[in-house]
N, CA and C atoms as an extended XYZ file, in Angstrom:
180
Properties=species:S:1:pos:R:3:atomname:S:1:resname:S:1:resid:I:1 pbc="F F F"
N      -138.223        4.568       21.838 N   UNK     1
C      -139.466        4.002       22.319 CA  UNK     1
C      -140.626        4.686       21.592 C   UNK     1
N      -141.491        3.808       20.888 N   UNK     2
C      -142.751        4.818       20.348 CA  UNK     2
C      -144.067        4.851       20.890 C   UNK     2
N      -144.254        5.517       20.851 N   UNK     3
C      -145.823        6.596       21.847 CA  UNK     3
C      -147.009        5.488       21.090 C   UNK     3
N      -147.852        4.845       21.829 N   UNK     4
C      -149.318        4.420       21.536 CA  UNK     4
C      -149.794        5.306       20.921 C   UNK     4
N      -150.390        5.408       20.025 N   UNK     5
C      -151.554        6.424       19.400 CA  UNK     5
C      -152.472        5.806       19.799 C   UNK     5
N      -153.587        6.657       19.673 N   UNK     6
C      -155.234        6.065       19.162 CA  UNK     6
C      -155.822        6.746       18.610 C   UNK     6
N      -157.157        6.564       17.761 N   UNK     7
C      -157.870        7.399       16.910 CA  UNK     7
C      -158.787        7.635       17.626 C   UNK     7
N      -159.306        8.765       17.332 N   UNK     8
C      -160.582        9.238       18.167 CA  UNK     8
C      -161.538       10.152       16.803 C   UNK     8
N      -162.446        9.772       16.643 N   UNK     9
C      -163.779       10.286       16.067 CA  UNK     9
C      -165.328       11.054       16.597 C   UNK     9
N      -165.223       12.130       16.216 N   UNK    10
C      -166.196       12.668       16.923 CA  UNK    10
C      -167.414       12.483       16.277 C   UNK    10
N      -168.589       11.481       16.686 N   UNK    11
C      -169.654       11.663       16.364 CA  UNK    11
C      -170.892       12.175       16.821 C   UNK    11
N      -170.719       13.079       17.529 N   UNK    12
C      -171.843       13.923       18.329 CA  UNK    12
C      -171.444       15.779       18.301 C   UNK    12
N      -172.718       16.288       18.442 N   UNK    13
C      -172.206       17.640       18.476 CA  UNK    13
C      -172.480       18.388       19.651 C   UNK    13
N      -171.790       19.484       19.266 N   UNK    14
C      -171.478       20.514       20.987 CA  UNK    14
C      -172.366       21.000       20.980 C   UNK    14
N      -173.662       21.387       19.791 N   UNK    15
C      -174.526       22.284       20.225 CA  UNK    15
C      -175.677       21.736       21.279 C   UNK    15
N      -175.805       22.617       22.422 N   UNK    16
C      -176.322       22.281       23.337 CA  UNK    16
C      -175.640       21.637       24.564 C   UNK    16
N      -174.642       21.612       24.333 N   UNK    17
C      -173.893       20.768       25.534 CA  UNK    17
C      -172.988       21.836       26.431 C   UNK    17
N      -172.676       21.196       27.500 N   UNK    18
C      -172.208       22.352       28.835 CA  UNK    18
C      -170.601       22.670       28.124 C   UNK    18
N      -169.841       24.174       28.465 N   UNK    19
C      -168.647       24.508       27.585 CA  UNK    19
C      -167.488       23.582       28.052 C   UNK    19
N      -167.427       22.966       29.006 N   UNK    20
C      -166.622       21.963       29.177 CA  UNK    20
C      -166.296       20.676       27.992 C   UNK    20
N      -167.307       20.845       27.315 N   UNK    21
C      -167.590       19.409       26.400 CA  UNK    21
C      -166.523       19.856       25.332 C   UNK    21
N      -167.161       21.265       25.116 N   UNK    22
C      -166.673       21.665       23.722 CA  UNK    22
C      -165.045       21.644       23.758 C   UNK    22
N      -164.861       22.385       25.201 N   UNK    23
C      -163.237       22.810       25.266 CA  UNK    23
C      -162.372       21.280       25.077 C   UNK    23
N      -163.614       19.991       25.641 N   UNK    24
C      -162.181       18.669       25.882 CA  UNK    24
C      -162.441       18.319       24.101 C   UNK    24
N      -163.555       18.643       23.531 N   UNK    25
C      -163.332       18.393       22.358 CA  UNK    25
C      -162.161       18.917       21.506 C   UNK    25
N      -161.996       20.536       21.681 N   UNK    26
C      -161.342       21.162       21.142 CA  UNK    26
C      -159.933       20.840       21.638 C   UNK    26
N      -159.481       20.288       22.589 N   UNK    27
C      -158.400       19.683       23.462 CA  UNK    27
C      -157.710       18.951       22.600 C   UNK    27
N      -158.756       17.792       22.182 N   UNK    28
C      -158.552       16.992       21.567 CA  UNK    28
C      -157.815       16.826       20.100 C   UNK    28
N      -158.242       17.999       19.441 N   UNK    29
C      -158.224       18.727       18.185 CA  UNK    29
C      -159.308       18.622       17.323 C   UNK    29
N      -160.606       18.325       18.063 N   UNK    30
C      -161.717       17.683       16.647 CA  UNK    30
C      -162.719       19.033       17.108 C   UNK    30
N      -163.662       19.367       16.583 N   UNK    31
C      -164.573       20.254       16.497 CA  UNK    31
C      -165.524       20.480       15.321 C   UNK    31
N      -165.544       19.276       14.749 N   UNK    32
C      -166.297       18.660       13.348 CA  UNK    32
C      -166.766       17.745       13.719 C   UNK    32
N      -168.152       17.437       12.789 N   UNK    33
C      -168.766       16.099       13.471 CA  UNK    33
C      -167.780       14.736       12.074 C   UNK    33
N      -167.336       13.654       12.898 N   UNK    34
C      -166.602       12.725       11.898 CA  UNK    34
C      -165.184       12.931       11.663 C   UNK    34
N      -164.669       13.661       11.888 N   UNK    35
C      -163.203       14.095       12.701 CA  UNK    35
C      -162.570       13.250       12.762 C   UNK    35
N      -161.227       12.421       12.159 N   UNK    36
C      -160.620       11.798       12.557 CA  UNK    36
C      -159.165       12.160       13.146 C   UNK    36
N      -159.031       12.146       14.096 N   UNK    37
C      -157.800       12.839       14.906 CA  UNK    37
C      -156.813       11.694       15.796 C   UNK    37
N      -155.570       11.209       15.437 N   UNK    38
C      -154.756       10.370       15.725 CA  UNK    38
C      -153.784       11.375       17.447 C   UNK    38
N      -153.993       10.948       18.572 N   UNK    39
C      -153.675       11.690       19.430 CA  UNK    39
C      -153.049       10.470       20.422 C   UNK    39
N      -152.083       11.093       21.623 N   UNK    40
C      -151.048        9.892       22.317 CA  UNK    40
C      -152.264        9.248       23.136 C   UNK    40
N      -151.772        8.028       23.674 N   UNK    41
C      -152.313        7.415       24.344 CA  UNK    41
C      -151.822        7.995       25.842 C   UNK    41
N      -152.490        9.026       26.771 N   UNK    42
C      -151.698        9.128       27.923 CA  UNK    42
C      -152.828        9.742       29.186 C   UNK    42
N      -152.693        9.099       30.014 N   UNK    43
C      -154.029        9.567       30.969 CA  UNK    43
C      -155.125       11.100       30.884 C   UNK    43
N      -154.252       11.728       30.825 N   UNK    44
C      -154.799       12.521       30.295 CA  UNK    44
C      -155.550       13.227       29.319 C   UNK    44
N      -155.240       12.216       28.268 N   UNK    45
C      -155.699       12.050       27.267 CA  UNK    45
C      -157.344       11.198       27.203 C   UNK    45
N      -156.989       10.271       28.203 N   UNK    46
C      -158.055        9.433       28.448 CA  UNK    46
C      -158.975       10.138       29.250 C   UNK    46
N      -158.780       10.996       29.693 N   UNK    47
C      -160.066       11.961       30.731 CA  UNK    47
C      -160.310       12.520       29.639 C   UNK    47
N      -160.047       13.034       28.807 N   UNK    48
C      -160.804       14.206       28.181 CA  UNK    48
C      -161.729       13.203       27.235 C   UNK    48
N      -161.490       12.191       27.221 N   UNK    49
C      -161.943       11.294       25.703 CA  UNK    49
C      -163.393       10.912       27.282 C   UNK    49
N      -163.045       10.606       28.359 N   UNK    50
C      -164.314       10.092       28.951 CA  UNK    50
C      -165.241       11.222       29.489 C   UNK    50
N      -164.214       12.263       29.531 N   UNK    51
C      -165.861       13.442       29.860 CA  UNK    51
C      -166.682       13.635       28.522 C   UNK    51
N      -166.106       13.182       27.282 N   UNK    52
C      -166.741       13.578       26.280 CA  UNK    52
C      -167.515       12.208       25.289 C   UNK    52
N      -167.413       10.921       26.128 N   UNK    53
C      -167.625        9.900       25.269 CA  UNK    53
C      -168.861        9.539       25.142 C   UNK    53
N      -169.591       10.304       25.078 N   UNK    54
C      -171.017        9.887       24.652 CA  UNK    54
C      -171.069       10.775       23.155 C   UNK    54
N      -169.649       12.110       23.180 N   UNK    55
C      -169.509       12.411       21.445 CA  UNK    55
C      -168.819       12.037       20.703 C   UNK    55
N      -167.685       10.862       21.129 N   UNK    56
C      -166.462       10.336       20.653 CA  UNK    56
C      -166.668        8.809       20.561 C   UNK    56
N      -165.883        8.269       19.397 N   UNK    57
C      -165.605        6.878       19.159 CA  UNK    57
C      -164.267        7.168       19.286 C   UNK    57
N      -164.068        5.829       19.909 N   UNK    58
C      -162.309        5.560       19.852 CA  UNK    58
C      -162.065        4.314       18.830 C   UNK    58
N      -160.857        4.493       18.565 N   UNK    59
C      -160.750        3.391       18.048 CA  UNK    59
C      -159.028        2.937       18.150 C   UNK    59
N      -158.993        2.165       18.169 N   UNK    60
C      -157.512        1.857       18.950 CA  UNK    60
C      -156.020        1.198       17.486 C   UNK    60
């Protein structure tokens, strides 16, 4: 059975933002602005992408 991916792109930055942001960024694996990082599709995955989606594009 194979795992959904999705892409996720970070276009916003941590400076200035509360350390929560940074850590779901860093969660994620991106910590560059433009980052393209291929990660599973799995609820959890999806919280960290929505506490942070005003710095992230998804793209499916």
């Amino acid at each position: 059975m194979s795992k959904k991916m999705i892409s996720v792109q970070q276009t916003g930055s941590t400076i200035g933002r509360k350390d929560y942001q940074a850590l779901c960024l860093k969660g994620l694996g991106l910590g560059k602005m433009h980052k393209v990082v291929q990660v599973e599709d799995t609820p959890s995955v999806r919280g960290m992408i929505n506490k942070v989606r005003h710095l992230v594009q998804v793209k499916d």
